[in-house]
C-alpha positions in Angstrom: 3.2 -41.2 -13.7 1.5 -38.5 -15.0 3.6 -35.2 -14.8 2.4 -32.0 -12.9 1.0 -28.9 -14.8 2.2 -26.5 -12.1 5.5 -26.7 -9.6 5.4 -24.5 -6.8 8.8 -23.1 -5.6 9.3 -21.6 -2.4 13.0 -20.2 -1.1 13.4 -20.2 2.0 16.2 -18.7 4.4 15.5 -18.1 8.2 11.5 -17.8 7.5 11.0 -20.8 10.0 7.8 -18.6 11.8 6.6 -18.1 8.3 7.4 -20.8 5.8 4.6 -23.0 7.6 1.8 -20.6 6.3 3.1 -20.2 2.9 3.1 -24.2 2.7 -0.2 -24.3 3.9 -1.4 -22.3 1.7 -0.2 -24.3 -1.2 -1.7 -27.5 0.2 -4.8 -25.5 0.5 -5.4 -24.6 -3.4 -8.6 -26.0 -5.5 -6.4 -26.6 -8.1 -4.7 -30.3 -8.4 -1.9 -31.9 -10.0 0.8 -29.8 -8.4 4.4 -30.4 -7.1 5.7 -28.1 -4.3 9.4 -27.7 -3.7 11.1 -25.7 -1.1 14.7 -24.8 -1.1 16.2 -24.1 1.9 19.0 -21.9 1.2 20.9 -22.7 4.5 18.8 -21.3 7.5 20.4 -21.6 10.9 16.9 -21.2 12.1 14.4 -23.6 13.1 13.4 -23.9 9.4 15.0 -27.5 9.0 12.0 -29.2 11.8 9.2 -27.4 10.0 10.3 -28.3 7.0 10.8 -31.9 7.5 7.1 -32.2 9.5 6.1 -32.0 5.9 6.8 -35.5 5.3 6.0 -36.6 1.3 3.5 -33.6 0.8 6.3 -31.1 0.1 10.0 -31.9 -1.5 12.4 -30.3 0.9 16.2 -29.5 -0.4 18.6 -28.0 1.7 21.9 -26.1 0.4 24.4 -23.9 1.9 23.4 -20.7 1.5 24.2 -18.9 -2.1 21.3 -16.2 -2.2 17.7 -16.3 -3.3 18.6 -16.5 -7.6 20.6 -19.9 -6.4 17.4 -21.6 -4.2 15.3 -20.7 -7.5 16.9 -22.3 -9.3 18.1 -25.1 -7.2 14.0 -25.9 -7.0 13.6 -25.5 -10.9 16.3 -27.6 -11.7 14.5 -30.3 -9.2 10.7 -29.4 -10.8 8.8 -31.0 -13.7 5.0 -29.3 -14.0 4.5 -27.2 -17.5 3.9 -23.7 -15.6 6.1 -22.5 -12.8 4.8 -20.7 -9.7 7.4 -18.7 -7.1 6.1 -17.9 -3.6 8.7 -16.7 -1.2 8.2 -18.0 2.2 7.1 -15.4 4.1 4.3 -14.8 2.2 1.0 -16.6 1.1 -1.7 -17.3 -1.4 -5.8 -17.2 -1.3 -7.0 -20.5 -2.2 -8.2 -19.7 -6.0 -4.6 -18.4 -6.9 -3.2 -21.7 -9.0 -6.4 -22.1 -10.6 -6.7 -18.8 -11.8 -3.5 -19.0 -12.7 -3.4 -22.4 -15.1 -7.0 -20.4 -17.0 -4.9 -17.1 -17.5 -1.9 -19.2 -19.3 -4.4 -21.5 -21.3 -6.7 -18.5 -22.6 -3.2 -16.9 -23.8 -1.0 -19.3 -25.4 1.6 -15.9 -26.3 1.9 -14.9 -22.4 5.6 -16.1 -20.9 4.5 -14.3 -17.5 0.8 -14.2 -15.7 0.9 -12.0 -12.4 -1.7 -10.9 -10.0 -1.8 -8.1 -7.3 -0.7 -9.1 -3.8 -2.2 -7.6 -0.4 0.4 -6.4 2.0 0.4 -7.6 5.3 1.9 -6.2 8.7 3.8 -8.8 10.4 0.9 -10.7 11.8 -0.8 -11.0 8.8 -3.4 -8.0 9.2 -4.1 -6.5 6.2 -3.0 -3.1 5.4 -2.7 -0.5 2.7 -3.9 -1.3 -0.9 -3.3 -4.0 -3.2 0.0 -3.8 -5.6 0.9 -2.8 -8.0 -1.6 -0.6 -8.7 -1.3 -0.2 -12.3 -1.5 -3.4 -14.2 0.8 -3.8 -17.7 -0.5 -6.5 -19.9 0.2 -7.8 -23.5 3.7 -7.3 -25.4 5.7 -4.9 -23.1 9.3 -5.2 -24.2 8.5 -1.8 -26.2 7.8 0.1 -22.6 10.6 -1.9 -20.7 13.0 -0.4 -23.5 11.6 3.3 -23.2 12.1 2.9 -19.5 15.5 1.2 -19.0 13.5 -2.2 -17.7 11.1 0.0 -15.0 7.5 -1.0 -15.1 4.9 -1.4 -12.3 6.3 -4.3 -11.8 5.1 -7.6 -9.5 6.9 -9.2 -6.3 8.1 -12.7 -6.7 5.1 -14.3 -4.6 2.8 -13.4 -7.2 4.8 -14.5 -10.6 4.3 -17.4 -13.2 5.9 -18.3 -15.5 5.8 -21.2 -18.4 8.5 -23.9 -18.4 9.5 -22.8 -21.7 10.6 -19.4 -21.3 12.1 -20.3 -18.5 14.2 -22.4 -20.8 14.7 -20.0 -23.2 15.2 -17.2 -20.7 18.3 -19.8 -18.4 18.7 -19.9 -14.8 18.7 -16.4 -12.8 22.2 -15.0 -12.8 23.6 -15.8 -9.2 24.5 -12.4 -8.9 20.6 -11.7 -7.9 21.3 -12.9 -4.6 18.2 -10.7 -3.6 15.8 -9.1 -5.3 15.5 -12.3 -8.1 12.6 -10.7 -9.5 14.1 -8.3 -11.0 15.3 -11.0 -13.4 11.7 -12.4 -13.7 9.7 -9.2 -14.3 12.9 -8.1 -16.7 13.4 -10.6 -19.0 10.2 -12.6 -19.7 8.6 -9.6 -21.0 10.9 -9.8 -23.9 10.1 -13.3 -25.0 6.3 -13.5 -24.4 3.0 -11.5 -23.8 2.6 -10.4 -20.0 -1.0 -11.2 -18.7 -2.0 -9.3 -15.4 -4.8 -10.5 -13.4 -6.2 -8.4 -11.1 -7.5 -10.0 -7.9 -5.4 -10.0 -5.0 -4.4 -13.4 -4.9 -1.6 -13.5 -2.7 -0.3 -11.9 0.3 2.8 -9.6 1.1 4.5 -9.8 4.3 6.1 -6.4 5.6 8.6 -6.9 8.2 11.8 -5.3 9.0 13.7 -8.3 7.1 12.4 -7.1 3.8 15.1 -5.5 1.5 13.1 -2.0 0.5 12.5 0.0 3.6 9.8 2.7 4.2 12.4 5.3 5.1 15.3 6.3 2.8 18.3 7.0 3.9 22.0 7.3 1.4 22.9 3.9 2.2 19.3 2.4 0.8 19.3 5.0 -2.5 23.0 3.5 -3.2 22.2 0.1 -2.5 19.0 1.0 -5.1 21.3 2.7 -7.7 23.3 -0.1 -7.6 20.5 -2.8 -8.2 19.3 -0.9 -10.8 22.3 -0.7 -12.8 23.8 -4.2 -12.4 19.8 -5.2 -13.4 20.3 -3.2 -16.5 23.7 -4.5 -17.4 22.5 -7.9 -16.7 19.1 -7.3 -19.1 21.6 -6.2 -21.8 23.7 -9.0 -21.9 20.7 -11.3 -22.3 19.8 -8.9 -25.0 22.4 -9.0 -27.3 23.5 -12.6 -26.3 20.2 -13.6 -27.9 20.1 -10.9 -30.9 17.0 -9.5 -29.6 16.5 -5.9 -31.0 16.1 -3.8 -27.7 19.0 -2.1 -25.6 18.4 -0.4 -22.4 20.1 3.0 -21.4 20.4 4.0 -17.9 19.4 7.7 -18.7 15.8 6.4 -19.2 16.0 5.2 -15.9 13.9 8.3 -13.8 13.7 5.9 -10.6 18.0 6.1 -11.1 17.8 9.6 -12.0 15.5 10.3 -8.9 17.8 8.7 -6.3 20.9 10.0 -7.9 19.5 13.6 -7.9 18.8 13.4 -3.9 22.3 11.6 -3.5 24.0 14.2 -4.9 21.7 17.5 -3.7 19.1 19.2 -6.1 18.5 23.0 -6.9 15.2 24.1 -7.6 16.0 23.9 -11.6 16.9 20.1 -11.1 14.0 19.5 -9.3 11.6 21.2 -11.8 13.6 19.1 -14.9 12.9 15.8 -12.8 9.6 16.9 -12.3 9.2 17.3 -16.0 10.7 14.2 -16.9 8.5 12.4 -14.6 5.9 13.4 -16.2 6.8 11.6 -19.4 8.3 8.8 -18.1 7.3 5.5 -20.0 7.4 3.1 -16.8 4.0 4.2 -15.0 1.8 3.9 -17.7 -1.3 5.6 -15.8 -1.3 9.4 -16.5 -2.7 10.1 -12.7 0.0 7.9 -11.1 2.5 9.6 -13.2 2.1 12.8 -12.4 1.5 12.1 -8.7 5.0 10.5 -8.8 6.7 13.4 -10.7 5.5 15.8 -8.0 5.9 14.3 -5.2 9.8 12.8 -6.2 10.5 16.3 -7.1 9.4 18.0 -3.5 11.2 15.3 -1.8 14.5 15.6 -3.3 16.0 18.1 -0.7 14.3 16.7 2.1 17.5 13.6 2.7 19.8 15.8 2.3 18.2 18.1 4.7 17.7 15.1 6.9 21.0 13.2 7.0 23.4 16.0 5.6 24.5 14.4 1.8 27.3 16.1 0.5 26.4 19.5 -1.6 23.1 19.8 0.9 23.5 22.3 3.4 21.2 21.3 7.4 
């Protein structure tokens, strides 16, 4: 039997309203010769009967639940096609997204990661806001990823490929990536291959009150960031050196890190102006007009949580 070229991989947990769409829009691709495998990473949710209405199309696992890095690679482990395609399963793709995906890989033999832009959604599936990420980063960027502690304008998991072979050079995702597993994809593979971006919105982002980033900021969402952000770091250097690659990453490069730390803590009008400053420079938003609109806007909104929610060294 011939093998497949691609092997979709949806994780799902408790996404039993959505995971029906994101299968559907697998099943709905131009493209042939593809596998689809969904790990179920121990909903308690009606996911187990839409799952199994399925029947032959779609390989179903279940597993108790051990976090989103697990289910990935749970469905890996149980995949064979040559180019590997994540969708989480509240999202979805357009129907041209596998094909354009297979061309991108094919017309560069160099790239261990092709991504497109994805179209947030509200709930219902009505568009809103623009396409992201809104700066695209392709070619060889393990140079920026070092200059800016592993930061780039990076993809979300729906809208990330990646060949079999890095995979296999890169491992499984490190368990502790219970959420957030992209931040393995979109941090590793750009230090073992080229990084092609394609720039249609091929995919679709959900936003719904289950998603792990929130619109509003509060201290307990910057720590849980800070956190993230340094274990993701730690984790990036230990592949790093394990493998005798060249690159080290330093927290201090970090201005995302630097940003939330700085409004944890309470910033005087001198901090603010040096973040500002820094911003300005910083290697991870590689577009000059984004950069600066960053800087500028992180530095007038670093007393405004403090203000808000009273953080320590802030006064109301």
């Amino acid at each position: 039997m011939e093998l497949p070229t691609l092997s979709v991989l949806i994780n799902n947990y408790n996404y039993a309203r959505f995971v029906g769409r994101a299968i559907d829009s697998v099943l709905s691709q131009a493209e042939g010769n593809v596998e689809i495998i969904v790990v179920d990473d121990g909903s308690t949710d009606d996911s187990r009967s839409v799952l199994e209405a399925y029947d032959s199309r779609v390989k179903v696992i279940f597993q108790e639940n051990a976090g989103q890095a697990a289910a990935i690679n749970t469905a890996v482990g149980s995949s064979a096609g040559e180019i590997l395609c994540f969708l989480d399963a509240d999202d979805w793709w357009a129907p041209s997204k596998l094909s354009a995906t297979v061309a991108a890989f094919r017309a560069n033999p160099q790239a261990s990661l092709v991504y497109h832009r994805l179209q947030p959604t509200l709930v219902d599936g009505t568009p809103t806001s623009k396409p992201i990420p809104r700066t695209l980063c392709s070619g060889a960027l393990s140079s920026l990823l070092t200059r800016s502690a592993g930061w780039w304008p990076f993809p979300m998991t729906s809208a990330i490929a990646v060949r079999r072979s890095s995979w296999n050079a890169a491992g499984s995702i490190p368990e502790q990536f219970r959420i957030s597993a992209d931040a393995w994809l979109v941090g590793i593979y750009p230090f073992l291959g080229d990084v092609i971006a394609m720039p249609d919105p091929l995919g679709f982002y959900r936003i719904h009150s289950n998603n792990w980033y929130r619109a509003a900021e509060d201290a307990a969402t910057l720590r849980r960031r800070m956190t993230h952000w340094q274990q993701t770091v730690e984790a990036t250097n230990l592949f790093l050196s394990a493998r005798e690659l060249p690159a080290q990453l330093h927290l201090r490069d970090h201005y995302p890190y630097r940003v939330a730390s700085a409004k944890l803590q309470g910033a005087d009008a001198l901090t603010r102006f040096r973040l500002a400053i820094e911003g300005l420079f910083f290697a991870g938003e590689p577009n000059l007009l984004r950069r600066t609109r960053d800087s500028l806007r992180s530095a007038r909104s670093l007393s405004r949580l403090g203000q808000d929610v009273g953080l320590p060294g802030v006064a109301k």
